[in-house]
C-alpha positions in Angstrom: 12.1 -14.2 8.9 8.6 -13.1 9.2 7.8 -10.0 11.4 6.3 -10.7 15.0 4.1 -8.3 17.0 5.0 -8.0 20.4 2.0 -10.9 20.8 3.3 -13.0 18.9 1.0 -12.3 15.7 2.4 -12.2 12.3 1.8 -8.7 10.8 0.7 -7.7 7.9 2.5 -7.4 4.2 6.0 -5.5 4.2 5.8 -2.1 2.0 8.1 -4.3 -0.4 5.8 -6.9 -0.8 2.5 -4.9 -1.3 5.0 -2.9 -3.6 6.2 -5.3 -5.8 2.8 -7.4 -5.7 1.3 -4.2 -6.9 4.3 -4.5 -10.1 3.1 -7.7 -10.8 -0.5 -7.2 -11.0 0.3 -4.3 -13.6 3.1 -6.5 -15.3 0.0 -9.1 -15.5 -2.8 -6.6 -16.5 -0.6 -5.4 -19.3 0.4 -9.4 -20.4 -3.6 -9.9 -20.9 -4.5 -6.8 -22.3 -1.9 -7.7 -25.4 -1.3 -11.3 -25.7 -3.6 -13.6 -27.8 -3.3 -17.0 -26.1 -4.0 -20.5 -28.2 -5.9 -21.9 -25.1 -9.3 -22.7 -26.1 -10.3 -21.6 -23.2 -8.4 -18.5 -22.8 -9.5 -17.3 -26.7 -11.3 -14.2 -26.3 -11.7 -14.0 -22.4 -10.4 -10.8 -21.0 -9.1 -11.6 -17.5 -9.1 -8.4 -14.8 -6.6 -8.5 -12.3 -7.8 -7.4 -9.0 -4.9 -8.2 -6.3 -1.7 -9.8 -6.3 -0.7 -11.3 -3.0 3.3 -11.7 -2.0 4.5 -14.5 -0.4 7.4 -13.3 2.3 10.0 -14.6 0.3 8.8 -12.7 -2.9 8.9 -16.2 -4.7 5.1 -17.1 -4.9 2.4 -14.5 -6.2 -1.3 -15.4 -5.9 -3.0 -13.4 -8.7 -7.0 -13.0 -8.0 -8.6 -12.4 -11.1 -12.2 -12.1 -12.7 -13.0 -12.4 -16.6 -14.2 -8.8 -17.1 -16.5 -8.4 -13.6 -17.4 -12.0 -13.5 -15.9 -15.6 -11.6 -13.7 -17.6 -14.2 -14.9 -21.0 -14.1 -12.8 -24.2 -13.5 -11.8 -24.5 -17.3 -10.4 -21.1 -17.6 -8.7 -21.5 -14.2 -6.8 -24.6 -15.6 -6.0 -23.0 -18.8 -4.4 -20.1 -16.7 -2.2 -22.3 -15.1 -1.3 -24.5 -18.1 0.2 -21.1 -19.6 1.5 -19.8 -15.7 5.1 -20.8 -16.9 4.8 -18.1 -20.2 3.3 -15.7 -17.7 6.3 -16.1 -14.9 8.6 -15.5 -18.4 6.9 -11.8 -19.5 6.4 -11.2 -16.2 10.4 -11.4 -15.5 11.3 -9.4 -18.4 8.8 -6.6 -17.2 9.6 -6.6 -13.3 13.1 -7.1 -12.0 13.7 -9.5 -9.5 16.3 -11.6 -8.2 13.8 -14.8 -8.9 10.7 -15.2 -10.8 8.1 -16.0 -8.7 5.9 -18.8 -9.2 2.4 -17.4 -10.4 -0.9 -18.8 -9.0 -3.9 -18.1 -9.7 -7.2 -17.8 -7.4 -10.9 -16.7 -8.4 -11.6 -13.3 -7.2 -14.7 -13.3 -5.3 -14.5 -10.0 -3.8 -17.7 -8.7 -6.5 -19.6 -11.9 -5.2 -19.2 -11.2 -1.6 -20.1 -7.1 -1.9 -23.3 -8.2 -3.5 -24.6 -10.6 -1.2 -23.6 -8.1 1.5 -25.5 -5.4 -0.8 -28.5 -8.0 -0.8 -28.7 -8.7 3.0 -28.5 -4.7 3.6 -31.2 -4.6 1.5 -33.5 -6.7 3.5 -36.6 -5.2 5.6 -35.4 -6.9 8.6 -32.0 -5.0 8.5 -33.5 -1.8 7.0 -35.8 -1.2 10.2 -32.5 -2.1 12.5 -30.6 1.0 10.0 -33.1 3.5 10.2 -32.9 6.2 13.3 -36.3 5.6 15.5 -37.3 8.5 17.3 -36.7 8.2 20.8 -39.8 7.2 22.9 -40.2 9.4 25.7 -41.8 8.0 29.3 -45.5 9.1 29.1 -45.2 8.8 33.0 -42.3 11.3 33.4 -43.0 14.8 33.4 -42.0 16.5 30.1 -39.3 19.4 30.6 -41.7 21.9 29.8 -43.9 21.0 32.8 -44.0 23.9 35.4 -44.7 21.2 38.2 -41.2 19.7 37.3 -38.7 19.5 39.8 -36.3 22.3 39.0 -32.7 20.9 38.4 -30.9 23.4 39.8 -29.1 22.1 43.3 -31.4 22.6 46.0 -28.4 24.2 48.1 -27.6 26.7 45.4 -28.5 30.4 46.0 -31.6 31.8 44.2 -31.2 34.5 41.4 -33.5 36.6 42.8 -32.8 39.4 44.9 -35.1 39.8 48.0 -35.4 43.0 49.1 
């Protein structure tokens, strides 16, 4: 049973799931850093994990992953989930659970998105909107300084001088 704000809106992760996502993703890290695997495609490719997402029930993780700062493509994404069933294996002996979650496996495209964002904040267009322009005073309105100014003190308030 999923929690429910007061709207109606599902909230966010539970502190067990970002907690035992957070298990996984190091039970994962550590399976890459010292497993050789036969796959072709997986020879030699050192795969980052960046986030590991909990389903409610804790029996589905999505894994997003990079090959060292870089999108895996298609063929490397296959690969990992030809050898998901070896990785659900080490990743039950490392982090104990009542089930071992299904692993899947997504692209991380958080690097991808931060650099096009980096890109369009780099544009002229944007840099003029970013930059502090110096406020453009009324040439028509008398400057503070002006002696012929109205004074703002309230017309009905005493003077500070004394007449004597």
């Amino acid at each position: 049973m999923s929690k429910q704000h007061h709207h109606g809106k599902p909230e966010g992760p539970s502190q067990r799931q970002l907690r035992v996502a957070e298990e996984i993703r190091h039970a994962l890290s550590a399976i890459f850093t010292r497993e050789e695997f036969r796959d072709p495609a997986l020879v030699d490719l050192r795969v980052t994990v960046t986030e590991v997402r909990a389903s409610s029930d804790l029996k589905h993780m999505t894994a997003f992953v990079s090959a060292l700062g870089k999108e895996l493509n298609k063929d490397q994404l296959a690969a990992l989930k030809r050898v998901s069933s070896f990785l659900r294996r080490e990743v039950a002996k490392s982090v104990r659970l009542r089930y071992a979650p299904d692993l899947h496996f997504q692209p991380d495209t958080a690097l991808d998105y931060a650099m096009h964002i980096n890109d369009v904040m780099q544009r002229p267009e944007v840099q003029r909107d970013l930059v502090p322009q110096p406020s453009r005073e009324d040439p028509a309105a008398p400057s503070r300084e002006d002696p012929a100014a109205p004074s703002r003190e309230h017309p009905a308030a005493p003077s500070r001088e004394h007449k004597e």
